[in-house]
DSSP file (Angstrom, degrees, kcal/mol; ACC not computed):
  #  RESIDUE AA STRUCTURE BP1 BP2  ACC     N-H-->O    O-->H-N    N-H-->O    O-->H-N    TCO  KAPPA ALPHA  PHI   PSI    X-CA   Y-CA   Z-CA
    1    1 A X              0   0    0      0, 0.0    13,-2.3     0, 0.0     2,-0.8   0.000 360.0 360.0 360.0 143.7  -66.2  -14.9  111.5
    2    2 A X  B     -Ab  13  98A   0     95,-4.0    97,-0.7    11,-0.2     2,-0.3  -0.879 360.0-166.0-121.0 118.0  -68.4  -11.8  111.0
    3    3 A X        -     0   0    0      9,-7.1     2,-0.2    -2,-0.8    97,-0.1  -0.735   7.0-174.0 -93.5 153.5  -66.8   -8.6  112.5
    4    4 A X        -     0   0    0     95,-0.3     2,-0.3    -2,-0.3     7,-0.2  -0.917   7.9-162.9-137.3 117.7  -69.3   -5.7  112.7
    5    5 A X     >  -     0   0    0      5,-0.8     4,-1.4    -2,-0.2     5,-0.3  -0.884   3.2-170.0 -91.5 152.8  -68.0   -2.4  113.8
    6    6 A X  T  4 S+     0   0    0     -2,-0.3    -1,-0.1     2,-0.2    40,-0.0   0.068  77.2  75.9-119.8  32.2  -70.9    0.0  115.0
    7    7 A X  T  4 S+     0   0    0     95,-0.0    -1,-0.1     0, 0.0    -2,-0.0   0.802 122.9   0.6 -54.6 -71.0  -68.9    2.8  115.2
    8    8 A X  T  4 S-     0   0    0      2,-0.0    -2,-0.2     0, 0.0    25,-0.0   0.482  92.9-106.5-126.0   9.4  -69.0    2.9  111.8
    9    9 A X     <  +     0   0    0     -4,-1.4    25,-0.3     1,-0.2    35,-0.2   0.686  66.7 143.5  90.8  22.7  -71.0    0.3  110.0
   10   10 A X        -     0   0    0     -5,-0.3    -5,-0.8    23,-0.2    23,-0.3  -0.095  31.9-154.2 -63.2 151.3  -67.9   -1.7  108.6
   11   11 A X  E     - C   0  32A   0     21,-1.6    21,-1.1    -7,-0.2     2,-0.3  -0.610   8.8-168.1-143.9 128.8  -67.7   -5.4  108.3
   12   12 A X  E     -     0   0A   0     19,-0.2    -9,-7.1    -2,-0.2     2,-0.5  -0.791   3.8-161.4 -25.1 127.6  -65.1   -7.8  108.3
   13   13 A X  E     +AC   2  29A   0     16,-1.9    16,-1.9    17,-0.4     2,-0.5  -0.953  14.9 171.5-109.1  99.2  -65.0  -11.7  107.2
   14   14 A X  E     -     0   0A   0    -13,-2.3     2,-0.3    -2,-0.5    13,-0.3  -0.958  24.2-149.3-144.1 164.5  -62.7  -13.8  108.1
   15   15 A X  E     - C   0  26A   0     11,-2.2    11,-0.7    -2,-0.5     2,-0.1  -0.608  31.7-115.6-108.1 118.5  -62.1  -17.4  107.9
   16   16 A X        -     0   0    0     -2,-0.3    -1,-0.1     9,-0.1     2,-0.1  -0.482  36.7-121.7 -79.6 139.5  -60.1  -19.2  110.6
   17   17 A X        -     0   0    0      8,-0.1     2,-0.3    -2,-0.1    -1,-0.1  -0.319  24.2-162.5 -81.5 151.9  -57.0  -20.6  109.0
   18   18 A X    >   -     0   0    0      1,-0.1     3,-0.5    -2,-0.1    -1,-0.0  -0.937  28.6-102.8-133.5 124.3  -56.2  -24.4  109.2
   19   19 A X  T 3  S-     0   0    0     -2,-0.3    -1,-0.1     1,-0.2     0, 0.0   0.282  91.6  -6.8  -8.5 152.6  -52.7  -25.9  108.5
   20   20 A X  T 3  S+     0   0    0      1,-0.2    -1,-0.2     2,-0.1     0, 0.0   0.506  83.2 132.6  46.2  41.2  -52.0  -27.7  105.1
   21   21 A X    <   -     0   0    0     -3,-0.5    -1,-0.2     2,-0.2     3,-0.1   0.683  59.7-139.3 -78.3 -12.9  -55.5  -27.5  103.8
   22   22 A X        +     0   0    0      1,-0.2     2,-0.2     0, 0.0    -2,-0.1   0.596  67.6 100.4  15.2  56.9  -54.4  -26.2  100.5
   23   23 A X  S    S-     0   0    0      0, 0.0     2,-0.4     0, 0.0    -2,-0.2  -0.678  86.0-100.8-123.3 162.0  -57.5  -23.4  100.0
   24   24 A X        +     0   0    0     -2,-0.2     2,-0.3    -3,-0.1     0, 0.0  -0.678  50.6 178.7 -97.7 138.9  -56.6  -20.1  100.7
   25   25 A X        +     0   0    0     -2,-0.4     2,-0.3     2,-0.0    -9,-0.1  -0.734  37.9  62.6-141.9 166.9  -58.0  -18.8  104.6
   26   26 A X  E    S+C   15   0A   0    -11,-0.7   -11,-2.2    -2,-0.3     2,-1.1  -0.839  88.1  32.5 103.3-140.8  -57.7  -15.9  106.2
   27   27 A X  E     +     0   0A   0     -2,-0.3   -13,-0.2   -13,-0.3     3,-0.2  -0.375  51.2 170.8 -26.4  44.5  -59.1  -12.5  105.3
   28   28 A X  E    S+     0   0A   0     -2,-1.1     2,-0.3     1,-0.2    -1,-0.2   0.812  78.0   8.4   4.0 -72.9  -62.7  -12.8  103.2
   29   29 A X  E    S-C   13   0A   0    -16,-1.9   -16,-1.9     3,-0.0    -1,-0.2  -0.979  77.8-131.0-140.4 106.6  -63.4   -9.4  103.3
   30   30 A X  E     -     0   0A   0     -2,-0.3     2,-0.5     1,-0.2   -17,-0.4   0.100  56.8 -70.1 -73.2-167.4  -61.3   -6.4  104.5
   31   31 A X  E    S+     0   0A   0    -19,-0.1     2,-0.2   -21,-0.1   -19,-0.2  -0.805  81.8 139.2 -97.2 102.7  -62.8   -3.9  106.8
   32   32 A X  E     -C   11   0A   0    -21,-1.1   -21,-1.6    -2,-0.5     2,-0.5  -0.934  59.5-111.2-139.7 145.7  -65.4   -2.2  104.6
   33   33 A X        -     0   0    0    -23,-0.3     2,-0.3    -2,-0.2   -23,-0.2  -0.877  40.6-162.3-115.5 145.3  -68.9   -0.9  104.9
   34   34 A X        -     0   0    0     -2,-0.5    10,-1.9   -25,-0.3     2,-0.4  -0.873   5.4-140.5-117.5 120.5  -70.9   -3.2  102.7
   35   35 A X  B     -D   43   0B   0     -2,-0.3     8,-0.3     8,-0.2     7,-0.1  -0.731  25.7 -86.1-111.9 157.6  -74.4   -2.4  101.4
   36   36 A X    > > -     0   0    0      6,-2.2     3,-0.9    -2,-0.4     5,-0.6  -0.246  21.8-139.1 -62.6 130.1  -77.5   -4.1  100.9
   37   37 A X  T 3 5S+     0   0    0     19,-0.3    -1,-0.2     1,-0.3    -2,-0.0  -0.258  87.9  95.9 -97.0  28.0  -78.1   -6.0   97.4
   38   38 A X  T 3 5S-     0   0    0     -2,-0.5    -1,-0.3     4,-0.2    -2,-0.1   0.756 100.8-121.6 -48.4 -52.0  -81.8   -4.5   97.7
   39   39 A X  T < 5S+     0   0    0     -3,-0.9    -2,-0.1     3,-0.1    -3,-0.0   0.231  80.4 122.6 114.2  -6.7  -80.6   -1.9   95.6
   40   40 A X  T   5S-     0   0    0      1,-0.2    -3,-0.1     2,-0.1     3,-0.1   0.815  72.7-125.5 -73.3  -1.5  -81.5    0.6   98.2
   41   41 A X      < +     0   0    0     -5,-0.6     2,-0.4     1,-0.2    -1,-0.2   0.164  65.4 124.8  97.2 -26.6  -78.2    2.1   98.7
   42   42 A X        -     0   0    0     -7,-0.1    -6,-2.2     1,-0.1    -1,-0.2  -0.657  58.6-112.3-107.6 166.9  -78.0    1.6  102.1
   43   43 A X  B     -D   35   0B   0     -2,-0.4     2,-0.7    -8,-0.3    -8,-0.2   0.410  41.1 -90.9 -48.3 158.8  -75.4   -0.1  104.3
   44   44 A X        -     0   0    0    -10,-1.9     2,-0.2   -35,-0.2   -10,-0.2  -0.792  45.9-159.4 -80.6 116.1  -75.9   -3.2  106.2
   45   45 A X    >   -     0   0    0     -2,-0.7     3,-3.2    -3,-0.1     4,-0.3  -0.498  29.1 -98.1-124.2 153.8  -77.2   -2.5  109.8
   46   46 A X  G >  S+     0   0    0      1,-0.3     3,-2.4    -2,-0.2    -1,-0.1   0.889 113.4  67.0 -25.6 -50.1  -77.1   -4.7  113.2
   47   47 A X  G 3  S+     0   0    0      1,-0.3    -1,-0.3     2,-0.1     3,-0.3   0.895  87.8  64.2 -72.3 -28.2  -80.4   -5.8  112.8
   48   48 A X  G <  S+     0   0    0     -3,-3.2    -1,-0.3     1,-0.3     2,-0.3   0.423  81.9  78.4-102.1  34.7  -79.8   -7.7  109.9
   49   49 A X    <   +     0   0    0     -3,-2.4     2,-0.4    -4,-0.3    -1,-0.3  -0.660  62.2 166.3 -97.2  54.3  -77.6  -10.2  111.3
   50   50 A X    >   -     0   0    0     -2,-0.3     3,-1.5    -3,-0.3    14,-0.2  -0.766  54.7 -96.0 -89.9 139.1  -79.9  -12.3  113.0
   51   51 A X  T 3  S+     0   0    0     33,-0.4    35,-0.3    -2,-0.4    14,-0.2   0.218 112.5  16.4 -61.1 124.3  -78.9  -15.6  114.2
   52   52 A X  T 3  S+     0   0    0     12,-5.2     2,-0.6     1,-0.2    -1,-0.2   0.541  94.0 119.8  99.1 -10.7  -80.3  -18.0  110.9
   53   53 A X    <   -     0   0    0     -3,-1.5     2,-0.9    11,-0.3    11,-0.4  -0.723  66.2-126.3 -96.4 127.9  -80.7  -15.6  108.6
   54   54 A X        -     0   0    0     -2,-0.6     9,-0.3     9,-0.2     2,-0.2  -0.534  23.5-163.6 -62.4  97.6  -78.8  -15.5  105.3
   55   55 A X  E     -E   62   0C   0      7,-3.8     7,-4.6    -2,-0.9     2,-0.5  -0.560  14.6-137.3 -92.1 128.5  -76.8  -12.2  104.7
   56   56 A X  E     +E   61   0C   0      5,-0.3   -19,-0.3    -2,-0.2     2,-0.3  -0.880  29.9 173.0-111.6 141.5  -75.6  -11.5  101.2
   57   57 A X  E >   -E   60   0C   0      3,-4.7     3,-9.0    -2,-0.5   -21,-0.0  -0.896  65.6 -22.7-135.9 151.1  -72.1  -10.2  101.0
   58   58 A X  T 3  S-     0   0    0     -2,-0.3    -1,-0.2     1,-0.2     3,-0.1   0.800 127.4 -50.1  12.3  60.5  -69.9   -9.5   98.1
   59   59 A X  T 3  S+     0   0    0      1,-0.2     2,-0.4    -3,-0.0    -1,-0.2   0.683 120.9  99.6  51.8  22.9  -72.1  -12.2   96.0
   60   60 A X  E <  S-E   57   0C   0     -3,-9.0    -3,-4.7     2,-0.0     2,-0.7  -0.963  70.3-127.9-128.7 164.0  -71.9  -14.6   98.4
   61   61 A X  E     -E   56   0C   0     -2,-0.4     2,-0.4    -5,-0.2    -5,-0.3  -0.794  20.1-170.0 -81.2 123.4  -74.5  -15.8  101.3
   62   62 A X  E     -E   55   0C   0     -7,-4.6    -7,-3.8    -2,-0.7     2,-0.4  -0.954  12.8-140.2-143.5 126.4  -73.4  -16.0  104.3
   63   63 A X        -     0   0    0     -2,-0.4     2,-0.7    -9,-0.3    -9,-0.2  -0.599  12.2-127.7 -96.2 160.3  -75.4  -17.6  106.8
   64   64 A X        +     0   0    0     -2,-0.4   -12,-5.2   -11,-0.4   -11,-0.3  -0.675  38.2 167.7 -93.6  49.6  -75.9  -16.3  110.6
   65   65 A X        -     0   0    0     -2,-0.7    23,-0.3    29,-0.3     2,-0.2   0.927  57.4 -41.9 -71.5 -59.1  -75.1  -19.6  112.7
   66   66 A X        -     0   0    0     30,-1.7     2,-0.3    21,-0.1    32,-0.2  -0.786  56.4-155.0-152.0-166.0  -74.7  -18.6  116.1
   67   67 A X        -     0   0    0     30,-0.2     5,-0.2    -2,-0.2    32,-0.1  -0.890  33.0 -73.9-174.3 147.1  -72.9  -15.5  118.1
   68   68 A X    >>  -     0   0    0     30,-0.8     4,-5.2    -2,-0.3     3,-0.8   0.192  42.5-105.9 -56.7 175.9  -71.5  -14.8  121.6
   69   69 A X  H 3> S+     0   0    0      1,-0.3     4,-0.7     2,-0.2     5,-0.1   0.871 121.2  53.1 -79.0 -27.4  -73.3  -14.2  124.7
   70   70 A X  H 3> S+     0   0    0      2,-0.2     4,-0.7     3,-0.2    -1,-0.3   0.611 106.6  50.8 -79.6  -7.0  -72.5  -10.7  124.4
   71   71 A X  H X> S+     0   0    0     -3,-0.8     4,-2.5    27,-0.2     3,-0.7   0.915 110.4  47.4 -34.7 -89.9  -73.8  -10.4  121.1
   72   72 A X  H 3X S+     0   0    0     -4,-5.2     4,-1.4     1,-0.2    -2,-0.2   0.634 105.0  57.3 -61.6  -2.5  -76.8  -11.8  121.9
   73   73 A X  H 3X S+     0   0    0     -4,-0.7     4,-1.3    -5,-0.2    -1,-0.2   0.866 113.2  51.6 -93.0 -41.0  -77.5   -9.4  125.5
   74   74 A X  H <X S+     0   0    0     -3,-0.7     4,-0.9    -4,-0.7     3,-0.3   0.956 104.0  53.4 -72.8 -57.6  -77.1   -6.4  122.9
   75   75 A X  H >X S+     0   0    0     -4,-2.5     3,-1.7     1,-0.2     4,-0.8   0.983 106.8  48.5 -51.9 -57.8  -79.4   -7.6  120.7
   76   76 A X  H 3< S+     0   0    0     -4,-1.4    -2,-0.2     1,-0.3    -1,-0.2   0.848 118.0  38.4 -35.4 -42.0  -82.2   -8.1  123.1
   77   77 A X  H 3< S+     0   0    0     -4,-1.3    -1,-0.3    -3,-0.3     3,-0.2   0.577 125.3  37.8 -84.2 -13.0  -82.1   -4.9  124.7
   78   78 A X  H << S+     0   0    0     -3,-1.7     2,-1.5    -4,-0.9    -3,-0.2   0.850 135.7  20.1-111.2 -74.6  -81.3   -2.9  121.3
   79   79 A X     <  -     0   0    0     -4,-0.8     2,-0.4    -5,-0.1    -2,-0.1  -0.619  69.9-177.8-108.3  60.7  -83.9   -5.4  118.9
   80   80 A X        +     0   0    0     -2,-1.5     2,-0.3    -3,-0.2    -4,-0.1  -0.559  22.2 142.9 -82.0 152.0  -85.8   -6.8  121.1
   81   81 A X    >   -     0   0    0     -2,-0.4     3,-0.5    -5,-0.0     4,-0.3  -0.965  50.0-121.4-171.9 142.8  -88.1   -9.2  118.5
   82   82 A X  T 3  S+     0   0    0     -2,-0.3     3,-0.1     1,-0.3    -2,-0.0   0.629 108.4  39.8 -74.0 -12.9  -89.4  -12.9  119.5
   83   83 A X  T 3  S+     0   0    0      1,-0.1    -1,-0.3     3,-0.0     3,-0.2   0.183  80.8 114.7-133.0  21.8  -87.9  -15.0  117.0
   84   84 A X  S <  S+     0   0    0     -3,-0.5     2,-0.5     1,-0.2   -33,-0.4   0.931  83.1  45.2 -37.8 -54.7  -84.2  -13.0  116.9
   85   85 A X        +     0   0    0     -4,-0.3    -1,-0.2   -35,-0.1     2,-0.2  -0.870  66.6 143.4 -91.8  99.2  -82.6  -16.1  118.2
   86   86 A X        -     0   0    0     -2,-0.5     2,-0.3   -35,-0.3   -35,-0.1  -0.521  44.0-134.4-113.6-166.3  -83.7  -19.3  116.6
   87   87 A X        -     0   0    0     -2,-0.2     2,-0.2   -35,-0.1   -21,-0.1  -0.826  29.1-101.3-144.2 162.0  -80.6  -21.9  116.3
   88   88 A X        -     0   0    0     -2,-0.3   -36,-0.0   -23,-0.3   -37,-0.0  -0.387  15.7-150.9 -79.7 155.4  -80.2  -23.7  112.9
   89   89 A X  S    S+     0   0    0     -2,-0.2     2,-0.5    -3,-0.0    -1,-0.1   0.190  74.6  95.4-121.7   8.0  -81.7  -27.3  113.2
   90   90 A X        -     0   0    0      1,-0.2    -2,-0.2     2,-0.0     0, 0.0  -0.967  53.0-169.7-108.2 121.9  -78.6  -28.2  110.0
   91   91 A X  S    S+     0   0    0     -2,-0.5    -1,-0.2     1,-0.2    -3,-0.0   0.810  80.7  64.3 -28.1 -58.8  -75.4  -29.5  111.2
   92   92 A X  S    S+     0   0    0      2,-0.0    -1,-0.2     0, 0.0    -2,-0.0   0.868  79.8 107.3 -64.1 -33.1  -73.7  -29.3  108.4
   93   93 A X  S    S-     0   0    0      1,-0.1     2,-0.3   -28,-0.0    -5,-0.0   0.072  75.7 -93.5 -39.6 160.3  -73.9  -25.4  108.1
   94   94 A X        -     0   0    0      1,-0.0     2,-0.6     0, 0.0   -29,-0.3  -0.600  32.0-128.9 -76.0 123.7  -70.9  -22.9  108.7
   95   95 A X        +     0   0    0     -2,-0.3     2,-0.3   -30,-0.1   -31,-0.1  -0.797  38.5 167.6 -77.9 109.6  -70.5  -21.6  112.1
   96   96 A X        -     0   0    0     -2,-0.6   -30,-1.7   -95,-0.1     2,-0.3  -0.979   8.1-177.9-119.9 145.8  -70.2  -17.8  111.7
   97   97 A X        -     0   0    0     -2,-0.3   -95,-4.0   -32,-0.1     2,-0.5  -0.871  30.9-128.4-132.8-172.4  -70.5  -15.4  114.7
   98   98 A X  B     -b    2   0A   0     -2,-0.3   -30,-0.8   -32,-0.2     2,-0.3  -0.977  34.4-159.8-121.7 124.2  -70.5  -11.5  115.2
   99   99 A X        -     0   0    0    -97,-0.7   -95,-0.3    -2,-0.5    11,-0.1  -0.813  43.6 -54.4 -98.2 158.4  -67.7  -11.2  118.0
  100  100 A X        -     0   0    0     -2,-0.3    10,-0.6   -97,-0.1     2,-0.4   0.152  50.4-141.8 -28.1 140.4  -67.7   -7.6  120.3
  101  101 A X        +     0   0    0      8,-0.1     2,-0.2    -3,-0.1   -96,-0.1  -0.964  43.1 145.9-113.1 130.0  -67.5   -4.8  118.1
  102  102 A X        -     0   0    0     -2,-0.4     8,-0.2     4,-0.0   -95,-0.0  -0.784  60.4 -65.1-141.9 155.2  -65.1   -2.3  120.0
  103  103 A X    >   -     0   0    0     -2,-0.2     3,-2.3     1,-0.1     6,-0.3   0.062  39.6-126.4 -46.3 127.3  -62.5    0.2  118.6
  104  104 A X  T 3  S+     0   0    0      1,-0.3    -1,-0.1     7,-0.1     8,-0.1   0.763 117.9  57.6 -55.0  -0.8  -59.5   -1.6  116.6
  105  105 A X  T 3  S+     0   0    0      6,-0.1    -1,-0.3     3,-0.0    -2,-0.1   0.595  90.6 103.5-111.9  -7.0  -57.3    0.7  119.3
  106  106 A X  S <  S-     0   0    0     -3,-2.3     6,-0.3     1,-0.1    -4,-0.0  -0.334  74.3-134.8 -51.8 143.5  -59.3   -1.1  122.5
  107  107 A X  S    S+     0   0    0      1,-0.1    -1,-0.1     6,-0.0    -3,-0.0   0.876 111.4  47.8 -57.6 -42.2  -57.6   -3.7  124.5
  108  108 A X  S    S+     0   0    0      5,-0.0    -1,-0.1     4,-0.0     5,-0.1   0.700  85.3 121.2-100.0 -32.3  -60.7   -5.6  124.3
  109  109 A X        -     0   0    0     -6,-0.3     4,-0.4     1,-0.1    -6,-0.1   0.140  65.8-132.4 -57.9 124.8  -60.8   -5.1  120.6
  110  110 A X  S >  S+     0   0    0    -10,-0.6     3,-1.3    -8,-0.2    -1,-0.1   0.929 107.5  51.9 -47.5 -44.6  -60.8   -8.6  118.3
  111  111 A X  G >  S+     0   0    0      1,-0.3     3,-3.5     2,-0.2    -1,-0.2   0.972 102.6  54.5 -70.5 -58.6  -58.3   -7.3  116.2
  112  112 A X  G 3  S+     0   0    0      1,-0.3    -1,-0.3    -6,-0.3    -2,-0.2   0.372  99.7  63.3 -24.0 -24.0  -56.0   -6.3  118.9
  113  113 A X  G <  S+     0   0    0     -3,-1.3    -1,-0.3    -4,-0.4     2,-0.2   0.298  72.9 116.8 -80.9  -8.6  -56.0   -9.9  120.3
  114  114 A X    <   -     0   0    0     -3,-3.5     2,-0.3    -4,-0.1    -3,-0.0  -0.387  59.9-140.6 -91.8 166.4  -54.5  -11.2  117.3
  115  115 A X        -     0   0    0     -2,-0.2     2,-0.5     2,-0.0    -2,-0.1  -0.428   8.4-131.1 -88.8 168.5  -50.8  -12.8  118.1
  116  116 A X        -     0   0    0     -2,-0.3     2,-0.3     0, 0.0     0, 0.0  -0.998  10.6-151.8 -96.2 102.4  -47.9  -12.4  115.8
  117  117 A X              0   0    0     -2,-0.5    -2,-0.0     1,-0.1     0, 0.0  -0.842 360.0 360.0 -98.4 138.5  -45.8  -15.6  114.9
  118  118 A X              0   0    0     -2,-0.3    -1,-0.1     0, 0.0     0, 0.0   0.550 360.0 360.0-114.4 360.0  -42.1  -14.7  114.1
């Protein structure tokens, strides 16, 4: 999953863990602002996380599979652009999404949701 804060231009990766797989899961990418492998210097910005598109992050690609319905209501009204949402026509592909970006100190907030096991 691809967190985007837009507070501050951050991203988090991370990979949902699955019992006894024996690869290492969890955490990708810690909560970092990540900048564009153009060379221009600058960060990675909303827009370029469009559903299909291939983002490159710490030297890997990370494709854009799908995203929640609130996701997608932001973009439209923030980017609006005709071909924003396309859907991948490959199965095989990784399902990544961008979940609500709110403050890690929100209730609503993904991080804030996560459970504990003791």
């Amino acid at each position: 999953m691809v967190y985007y804060y837009l507070e501050d231009h951050t991203i988090m990766l991370n990979e949902p863990k699955k019992m006894n797989s024996g690869t290492p899961q969890g955490v990708f990418l810690k909560r970092q602002m990540v900048l564009k492998q153009d060379g221009s210097g600058l960060p990675l910005l909303p827009q370029d996380f469009n559903v299909g598109v291939d983002v490159g992050i710490a030297g890997r690609s990370i494709r854009i599979f799908d995203c929640d319905q609130y996701t997608r209501d932001y973009f439209q009204v923030s980017f609006p652009s005709p071909n924003s949402f396309r859907t991948s026509a490959d199965p095989k592909a990784p399902l990544l999404s961008i979940p609500r970006t709110t403050s890690p100190r929100s209730p609503r907030s993904p991080l804030s949701a996560r459970k504990i096991k003791k």
